[in-house]
DRENDOMI-475530 format. One line per 3 residues: number of its first residue (from 0); their letters; for each residue x, z, y of N, C-alpha, C. Coordinates in Angstrom, 2 decimals. Example, Ala and Ser with C-alpha at 12.3 -4.5 7.8 and 13.67 -1.06 7.14 Angstrom:
BEGIN
0	AS	13.19/7.80/-5.69/12.30/7.80/-4.50/13.20/7.80/-3.30; 12.85/7.08/-2.25/13.67/7.14/-1.06/12.90/7.87/0.03
***
This chain:
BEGIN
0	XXX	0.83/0.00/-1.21/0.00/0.00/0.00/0.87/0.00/1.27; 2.08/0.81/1.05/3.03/1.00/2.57/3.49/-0.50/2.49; 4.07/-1.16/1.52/4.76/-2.17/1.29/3.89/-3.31/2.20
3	XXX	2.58/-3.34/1.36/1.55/-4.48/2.43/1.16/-4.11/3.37; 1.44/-3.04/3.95/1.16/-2.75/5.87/2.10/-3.17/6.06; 3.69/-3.07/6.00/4.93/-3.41/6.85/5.04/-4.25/6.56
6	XXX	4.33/-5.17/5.98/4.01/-6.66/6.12/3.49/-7.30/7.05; 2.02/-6.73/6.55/1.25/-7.50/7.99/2.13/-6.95/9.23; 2.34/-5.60/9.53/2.57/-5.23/10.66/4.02/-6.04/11.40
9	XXX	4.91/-6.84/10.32/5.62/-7.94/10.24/5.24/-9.29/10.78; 4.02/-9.73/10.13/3.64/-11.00/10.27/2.92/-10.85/11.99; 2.06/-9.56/12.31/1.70/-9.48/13.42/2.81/-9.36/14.57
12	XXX	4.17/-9.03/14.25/4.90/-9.08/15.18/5.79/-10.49/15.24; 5.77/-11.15/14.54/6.62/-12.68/14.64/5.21/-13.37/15.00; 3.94/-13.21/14.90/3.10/-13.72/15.35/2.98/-13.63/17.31
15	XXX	3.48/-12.36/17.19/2.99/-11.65/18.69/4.57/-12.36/19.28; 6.21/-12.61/18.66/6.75/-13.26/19.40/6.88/-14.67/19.51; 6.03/-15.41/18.57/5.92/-16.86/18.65/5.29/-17.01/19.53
18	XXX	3.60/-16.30/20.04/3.17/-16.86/20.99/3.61/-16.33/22.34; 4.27/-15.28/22.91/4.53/-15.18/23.60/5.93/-16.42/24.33; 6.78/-17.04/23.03/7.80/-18.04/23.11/6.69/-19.06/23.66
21	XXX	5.87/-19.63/22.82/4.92/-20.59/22.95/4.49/-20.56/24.77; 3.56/-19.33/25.15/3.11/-19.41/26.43/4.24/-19.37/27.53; 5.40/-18.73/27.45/6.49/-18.35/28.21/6.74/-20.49/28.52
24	XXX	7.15/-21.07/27.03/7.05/-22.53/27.35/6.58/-23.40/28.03; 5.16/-23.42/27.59/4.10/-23.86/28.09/4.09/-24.09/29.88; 4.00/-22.43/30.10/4.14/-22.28/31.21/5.00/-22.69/32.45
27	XXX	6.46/-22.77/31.45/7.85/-23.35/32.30/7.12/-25.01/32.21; 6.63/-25.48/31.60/6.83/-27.02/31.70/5.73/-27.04/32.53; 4.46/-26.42/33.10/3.26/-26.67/33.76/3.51/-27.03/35.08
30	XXX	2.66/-28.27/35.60/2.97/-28.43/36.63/1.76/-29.06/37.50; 1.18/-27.74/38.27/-0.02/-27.63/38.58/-0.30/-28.23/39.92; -1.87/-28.82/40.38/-1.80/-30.31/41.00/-3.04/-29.97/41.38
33	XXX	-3.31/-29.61/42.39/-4.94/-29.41/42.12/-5.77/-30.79/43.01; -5.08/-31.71/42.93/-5.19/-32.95/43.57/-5.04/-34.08/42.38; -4.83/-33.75/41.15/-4.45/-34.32/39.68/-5.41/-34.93/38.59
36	XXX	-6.86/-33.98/39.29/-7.91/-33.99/38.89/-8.87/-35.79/38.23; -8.68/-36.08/37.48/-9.81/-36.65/37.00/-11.52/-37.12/37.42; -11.74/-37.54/38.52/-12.91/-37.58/39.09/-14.10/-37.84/37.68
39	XXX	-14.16/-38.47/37.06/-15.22/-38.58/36.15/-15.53/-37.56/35.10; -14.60/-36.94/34.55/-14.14/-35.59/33.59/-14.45/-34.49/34.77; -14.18/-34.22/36.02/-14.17/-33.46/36.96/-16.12/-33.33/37.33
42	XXX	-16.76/-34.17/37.38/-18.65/-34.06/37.04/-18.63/-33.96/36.37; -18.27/-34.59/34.88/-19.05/-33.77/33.96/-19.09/-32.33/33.43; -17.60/-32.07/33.47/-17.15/-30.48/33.21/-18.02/-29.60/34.92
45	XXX	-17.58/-29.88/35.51/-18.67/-28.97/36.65/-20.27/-29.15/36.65; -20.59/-29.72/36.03/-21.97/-30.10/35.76/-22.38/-29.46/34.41; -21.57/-29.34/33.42/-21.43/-28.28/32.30/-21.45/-27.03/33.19
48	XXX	-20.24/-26.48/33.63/-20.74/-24.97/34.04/-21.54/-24.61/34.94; -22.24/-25.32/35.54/-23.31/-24.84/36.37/-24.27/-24.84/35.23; -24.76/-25.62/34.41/-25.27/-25.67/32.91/-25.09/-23.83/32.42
51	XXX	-23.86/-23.52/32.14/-23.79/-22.56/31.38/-24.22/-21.34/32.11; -23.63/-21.91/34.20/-23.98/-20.39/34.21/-25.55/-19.95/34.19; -26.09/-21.16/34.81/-27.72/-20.79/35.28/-28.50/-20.76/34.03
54	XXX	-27.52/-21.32/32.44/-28.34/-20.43/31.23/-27.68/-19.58/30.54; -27.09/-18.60/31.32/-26.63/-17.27/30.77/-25.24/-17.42/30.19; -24.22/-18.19/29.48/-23.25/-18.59/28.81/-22.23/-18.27/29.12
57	XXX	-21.91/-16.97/29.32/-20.54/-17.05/29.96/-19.36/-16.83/29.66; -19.44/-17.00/28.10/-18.09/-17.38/27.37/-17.96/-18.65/27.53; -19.17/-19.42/27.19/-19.16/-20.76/27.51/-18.49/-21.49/28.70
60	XXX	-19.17/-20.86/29.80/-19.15/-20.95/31.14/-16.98/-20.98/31.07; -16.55/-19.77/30.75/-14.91/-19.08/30.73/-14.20/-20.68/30.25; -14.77/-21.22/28.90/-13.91/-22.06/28.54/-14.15/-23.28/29.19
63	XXX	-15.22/-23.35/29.77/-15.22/-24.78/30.51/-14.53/-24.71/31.96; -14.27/-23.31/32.51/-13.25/-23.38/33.90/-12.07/-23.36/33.18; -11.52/-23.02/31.97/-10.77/-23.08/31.48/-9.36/-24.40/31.57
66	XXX	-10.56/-25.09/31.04/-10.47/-26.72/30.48/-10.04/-27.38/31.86; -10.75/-27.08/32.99/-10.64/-27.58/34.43/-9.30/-26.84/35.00; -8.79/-25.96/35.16/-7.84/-25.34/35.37/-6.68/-25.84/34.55
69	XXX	-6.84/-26.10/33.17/-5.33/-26.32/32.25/-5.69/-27.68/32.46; -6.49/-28.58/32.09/-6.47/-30.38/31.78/-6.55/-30.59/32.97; -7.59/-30.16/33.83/-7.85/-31.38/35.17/-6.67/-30.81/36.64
72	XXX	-6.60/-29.32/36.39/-5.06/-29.33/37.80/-4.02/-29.00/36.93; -3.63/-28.84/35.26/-2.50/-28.73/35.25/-1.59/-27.47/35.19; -2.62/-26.17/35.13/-2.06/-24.87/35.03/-1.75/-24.63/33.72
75	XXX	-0.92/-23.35/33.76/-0.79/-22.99/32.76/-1.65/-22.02/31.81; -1.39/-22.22/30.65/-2.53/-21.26/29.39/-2.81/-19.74/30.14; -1.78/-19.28/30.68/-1.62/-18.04/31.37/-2.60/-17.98/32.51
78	XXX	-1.82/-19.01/33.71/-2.79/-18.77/34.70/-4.28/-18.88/34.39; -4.07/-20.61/33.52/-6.02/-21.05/33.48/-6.79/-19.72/33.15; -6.31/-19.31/31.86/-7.25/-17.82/31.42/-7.53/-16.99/32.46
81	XXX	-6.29/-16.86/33.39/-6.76/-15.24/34.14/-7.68/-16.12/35.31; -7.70/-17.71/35.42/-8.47/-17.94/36.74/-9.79/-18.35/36.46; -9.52/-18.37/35.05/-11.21/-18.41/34.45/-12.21/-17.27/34.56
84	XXX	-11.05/-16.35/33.87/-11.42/-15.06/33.77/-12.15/-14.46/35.15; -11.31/-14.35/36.24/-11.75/-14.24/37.70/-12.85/-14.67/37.97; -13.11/-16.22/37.92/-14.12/-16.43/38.17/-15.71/-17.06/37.82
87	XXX	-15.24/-16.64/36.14/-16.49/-16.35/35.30/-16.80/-14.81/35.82; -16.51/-13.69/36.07/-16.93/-12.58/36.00/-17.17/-12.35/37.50; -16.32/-13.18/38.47/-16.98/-12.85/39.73/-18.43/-13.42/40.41
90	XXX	-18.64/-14.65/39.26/-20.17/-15.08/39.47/-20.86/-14.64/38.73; -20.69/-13.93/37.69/-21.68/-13.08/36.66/-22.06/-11.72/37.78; -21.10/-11.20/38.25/-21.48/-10.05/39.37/-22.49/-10.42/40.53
93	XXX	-22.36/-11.88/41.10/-22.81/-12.49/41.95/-24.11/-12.57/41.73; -24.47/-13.55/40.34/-25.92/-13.33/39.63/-26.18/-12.43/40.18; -26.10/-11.36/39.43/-26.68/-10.10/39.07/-27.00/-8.91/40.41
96	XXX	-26.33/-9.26/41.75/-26.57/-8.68/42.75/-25.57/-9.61/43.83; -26.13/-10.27/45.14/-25.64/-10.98/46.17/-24.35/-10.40/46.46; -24.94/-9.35/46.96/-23.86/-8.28/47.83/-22.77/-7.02/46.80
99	XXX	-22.57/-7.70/45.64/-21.86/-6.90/44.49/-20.48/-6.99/45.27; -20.09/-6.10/45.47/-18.76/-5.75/45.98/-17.36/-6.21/45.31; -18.22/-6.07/44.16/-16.55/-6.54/43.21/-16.47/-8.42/43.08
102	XXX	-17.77/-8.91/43.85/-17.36/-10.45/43.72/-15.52/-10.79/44.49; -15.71/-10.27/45.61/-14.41/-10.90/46.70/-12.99/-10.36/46.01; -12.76/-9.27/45.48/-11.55/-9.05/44.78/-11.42/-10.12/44.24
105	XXX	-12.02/-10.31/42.84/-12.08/-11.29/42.06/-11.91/-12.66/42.76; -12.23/-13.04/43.82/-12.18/-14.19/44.37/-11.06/-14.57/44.98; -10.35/-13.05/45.64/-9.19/-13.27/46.01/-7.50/-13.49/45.01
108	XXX	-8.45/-12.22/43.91/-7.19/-12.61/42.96/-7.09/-14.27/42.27; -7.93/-14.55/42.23/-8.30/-16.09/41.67/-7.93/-17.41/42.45; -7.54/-17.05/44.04/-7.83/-17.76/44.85/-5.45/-17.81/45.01
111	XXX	-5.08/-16.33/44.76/-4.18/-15.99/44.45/-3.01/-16.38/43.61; -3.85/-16.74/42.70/-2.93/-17.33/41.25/-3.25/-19.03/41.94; -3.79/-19.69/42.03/-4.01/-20.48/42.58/-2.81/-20.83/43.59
114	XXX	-2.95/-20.13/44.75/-1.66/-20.50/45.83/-0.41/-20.56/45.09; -0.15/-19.14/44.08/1.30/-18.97/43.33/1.32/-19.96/42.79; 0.54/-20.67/41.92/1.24/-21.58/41.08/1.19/-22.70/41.61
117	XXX	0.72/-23.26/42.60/0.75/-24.56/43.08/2.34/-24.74/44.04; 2.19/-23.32/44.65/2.99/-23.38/45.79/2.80/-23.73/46.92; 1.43/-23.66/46.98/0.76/-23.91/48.53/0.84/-23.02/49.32
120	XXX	0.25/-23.05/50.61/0.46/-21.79/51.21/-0.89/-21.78/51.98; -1.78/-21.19/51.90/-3.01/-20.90/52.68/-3.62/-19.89/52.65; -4.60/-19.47/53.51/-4.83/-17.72/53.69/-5.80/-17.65/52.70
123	XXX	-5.52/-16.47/51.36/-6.17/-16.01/50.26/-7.10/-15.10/50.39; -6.91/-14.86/51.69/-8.39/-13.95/51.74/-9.47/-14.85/52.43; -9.16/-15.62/53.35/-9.79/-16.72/53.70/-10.63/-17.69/53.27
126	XXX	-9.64/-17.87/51.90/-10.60/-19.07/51.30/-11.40/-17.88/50.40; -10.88/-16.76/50.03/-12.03/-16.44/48.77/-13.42/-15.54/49.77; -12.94/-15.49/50.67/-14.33/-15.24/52.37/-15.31/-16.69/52.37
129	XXX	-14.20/-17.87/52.03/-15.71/-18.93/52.65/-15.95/-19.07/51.07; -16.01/-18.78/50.02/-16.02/-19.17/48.64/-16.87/-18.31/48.87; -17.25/-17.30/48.85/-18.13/-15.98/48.75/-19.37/-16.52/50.04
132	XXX	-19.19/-17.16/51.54/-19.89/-17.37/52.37/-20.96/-18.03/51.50; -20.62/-19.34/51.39/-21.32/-20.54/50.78/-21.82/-19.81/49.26; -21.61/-19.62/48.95/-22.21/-18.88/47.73/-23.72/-17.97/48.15
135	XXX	-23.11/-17.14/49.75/-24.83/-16.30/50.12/-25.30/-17.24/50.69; -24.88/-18.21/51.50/-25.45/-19.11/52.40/-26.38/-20.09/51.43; -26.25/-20.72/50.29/-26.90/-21.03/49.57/-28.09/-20.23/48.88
138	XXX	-28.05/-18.78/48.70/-28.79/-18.11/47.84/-29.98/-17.87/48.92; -29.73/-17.91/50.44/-30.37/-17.37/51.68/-31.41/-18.41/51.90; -31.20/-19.63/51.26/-31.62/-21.08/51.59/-31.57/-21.60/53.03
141	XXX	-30.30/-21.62/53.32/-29.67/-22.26/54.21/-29.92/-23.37/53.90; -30.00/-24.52/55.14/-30.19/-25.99/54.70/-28.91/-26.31/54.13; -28.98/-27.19/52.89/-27.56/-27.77/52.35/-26.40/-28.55/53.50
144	XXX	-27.20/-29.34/54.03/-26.00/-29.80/55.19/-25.47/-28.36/55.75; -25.77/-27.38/56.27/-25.19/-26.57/56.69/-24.54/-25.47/56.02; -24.58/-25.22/54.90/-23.45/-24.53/53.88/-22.58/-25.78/53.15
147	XXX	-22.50/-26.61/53.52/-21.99/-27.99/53.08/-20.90/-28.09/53.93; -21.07/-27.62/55.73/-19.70/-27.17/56.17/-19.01/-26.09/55.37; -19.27/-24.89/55.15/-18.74/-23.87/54.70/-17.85/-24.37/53.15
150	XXX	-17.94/-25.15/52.47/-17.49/-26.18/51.07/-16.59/-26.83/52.44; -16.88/-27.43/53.04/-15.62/-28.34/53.61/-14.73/-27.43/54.11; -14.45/-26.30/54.56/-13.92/-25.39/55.41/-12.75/-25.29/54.20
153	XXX	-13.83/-24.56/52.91/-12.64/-24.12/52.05/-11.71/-25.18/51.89; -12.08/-26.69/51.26/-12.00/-27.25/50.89/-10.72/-27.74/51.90; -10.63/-28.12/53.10/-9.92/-28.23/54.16/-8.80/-26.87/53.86
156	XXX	-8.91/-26.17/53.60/-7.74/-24.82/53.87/-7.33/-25.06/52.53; -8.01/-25.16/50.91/-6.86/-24.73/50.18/-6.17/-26.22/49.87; -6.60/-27.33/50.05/-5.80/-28.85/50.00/-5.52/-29.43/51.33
159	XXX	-5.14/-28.52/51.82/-4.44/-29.13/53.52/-4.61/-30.17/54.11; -6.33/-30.47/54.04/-6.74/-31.67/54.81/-7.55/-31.26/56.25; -7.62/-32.50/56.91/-8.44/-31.80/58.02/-9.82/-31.96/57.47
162	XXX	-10.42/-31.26/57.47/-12.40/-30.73/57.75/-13.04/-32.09/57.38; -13.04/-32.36/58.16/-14.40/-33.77/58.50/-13.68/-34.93/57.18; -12.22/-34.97/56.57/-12.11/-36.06/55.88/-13.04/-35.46/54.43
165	XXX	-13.28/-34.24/54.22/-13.59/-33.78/52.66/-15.34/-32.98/53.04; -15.65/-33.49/54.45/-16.76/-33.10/54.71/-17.85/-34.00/54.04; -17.72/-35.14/53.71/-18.58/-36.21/52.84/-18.89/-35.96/51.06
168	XXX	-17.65/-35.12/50.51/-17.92/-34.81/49.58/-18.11/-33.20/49.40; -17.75/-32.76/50.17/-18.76/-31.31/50.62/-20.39/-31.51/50.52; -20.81/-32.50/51.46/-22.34/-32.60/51.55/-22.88/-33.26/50.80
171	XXX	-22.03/-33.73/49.11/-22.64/-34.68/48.12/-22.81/-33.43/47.49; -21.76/-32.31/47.23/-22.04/-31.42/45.94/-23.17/-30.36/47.02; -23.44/-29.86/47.86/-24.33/-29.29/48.63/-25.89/-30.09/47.95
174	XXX	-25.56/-31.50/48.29/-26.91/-32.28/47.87/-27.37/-32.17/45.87; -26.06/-32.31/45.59/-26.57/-31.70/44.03/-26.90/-30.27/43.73; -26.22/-29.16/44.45/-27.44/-27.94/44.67/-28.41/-27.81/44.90
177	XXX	-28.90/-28.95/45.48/-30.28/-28.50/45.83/-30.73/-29.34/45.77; -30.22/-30.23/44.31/-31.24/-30.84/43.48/-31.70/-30.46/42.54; -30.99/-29.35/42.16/-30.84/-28.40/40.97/-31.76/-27.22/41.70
180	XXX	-31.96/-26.40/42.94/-32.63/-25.41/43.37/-33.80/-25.68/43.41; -34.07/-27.05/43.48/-34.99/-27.66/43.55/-36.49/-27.95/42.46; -35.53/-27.21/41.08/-35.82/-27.64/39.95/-36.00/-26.35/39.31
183	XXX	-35.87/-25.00/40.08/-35.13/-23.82/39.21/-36.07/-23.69/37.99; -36.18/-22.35/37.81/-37.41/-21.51/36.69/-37.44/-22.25/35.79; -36.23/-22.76/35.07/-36.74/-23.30/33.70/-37.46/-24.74/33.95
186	XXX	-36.91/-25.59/34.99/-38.15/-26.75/35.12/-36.69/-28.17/35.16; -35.43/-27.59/35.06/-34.56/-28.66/34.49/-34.49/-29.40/33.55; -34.54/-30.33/33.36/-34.55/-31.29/32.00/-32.94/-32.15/31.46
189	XXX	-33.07/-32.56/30.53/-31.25/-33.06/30.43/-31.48/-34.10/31.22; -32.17/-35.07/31.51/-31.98/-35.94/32.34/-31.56/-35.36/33.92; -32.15/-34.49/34.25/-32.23/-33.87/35.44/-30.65/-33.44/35.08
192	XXX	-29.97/-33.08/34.40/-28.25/-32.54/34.55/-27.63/-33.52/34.40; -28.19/-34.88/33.73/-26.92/-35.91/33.63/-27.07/-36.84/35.47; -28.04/-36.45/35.82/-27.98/-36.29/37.42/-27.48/-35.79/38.43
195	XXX	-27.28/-34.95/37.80/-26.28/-33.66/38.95/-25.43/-34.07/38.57; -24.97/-34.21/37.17/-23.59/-35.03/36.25/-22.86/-36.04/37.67; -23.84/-37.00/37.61/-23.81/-38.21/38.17/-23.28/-37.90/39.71
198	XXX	-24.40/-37.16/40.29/-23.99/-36.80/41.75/-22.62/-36.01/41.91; -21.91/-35.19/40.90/-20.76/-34.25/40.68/-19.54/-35.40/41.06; -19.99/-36.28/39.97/-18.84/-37.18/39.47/-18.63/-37.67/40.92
201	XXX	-19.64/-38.48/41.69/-19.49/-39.30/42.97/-18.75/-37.88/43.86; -19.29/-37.08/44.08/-18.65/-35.49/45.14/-16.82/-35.62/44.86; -16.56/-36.12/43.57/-15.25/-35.37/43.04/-14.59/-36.88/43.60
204	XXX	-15.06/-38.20/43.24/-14.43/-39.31/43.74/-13.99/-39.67/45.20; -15.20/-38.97/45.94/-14.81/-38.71/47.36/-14.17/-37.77/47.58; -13.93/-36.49/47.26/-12.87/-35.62/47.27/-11.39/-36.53/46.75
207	XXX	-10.95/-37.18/45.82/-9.88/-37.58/45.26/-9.89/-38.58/46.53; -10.32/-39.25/47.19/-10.05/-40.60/47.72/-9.82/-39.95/49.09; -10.42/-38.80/49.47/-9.81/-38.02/50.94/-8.64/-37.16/50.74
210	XXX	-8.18/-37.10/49.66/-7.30/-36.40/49.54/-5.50/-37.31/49.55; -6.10/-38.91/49.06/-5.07/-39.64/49.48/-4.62/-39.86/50.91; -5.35/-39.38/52.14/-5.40/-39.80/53.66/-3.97/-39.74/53.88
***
């Protein structure tokens, strides 16, 4: 019996230093882009987690920011997890109460790993302030054109463009909110998401094409 514990307890430790070799790797070769993005893969995966969050899923929800974080900018296994992590749980708080206090930590640490690994430089409390704005400004039913600035603001600060070039695809994904708010209580249909799909995909193409300026 001692013999097959200091076994496993063997196999669990060459297990525990392979992957740590593995992610330590991974990580050195990552080379994160948040301008790298995939416009067509970029709607459908954001059109999935709005999917998961508004039906409860939020493991689901974790691996599909996941996927967007490691495939579409390029992070690493490390970061993607903890920026999934961040901000699957800072919109599960959000759900569950507007004014939940623990959303903006979360937004900032998320917003955080983000600057570190890109190597950008923009104010982290800033962007995870208009990330959190547009989030009540939407729930308040603000008209979409006008929390549609608040998306360009961020959008302008964490990819160092000016305002008005990423303000067009600000007010496309604004317009797929509230095609979707439009629809709430259970009255979405799959056609109705391969729509938002559709409208995501066009938001993300105009984002990629202002981002060449």
């Amino acid at each position: 019996m001692q013999l097959l514990l200091r076994q496993v307890l063997l196999c669990a430790l060459f297990a525990g230093i392979f992957l740590t070799i593995a992610l330590w790797i991974q990580g050195a070769s990552a080379r994160p882009d948040m301008a790298g993005f995939d416009p067509g893969e970029m709607g459908r995966l954001e059109s999935a987690m709005w999917r998961s969050y508004y039906e409860g899923r939020w493991g689901q929800l974790a691996s599909q920011t996941m996927e967007v974080a490691c495939r579409q900018h390029g992070f690493s296994w490390w970061d993607g997890a903890r920026v999934s992590f961040y901000a699957a749980r800072s919109a599960l708080f959000f759900r569950k109460q507007t004014d939940d206090p623990r959303c903006l930590p979360d937004l900032i640490r998320y917003y955080a790993i983000i600057g570190k690994a890109t190597g950008t430089h923009f104010d982290i409390q800033k962007a995870a302030d208009l990330e959190l704005r547009w989030w009540k400004e939407r729930r308040q039913n603000v008209a979409p054109q006008d929390y549609a600035i608040t998306i360009a603001q961020l959008a302008s600060l964490v990819y160092g463009v000016p305002q008005e070039s990423v303000l067009a695809s600000s007010t496309m994904r604004a317009n797929a909110m509230a095609y979707r708010d439009a629809r709430r209580d259970g009255k979405m249909t799959d056609a109705d998401w391969q729509e938002i799909s559709r409208q995501l995909t066009l938001a993300c193409r105009l984002l990629k094409e202002s981002l060449k300026v």
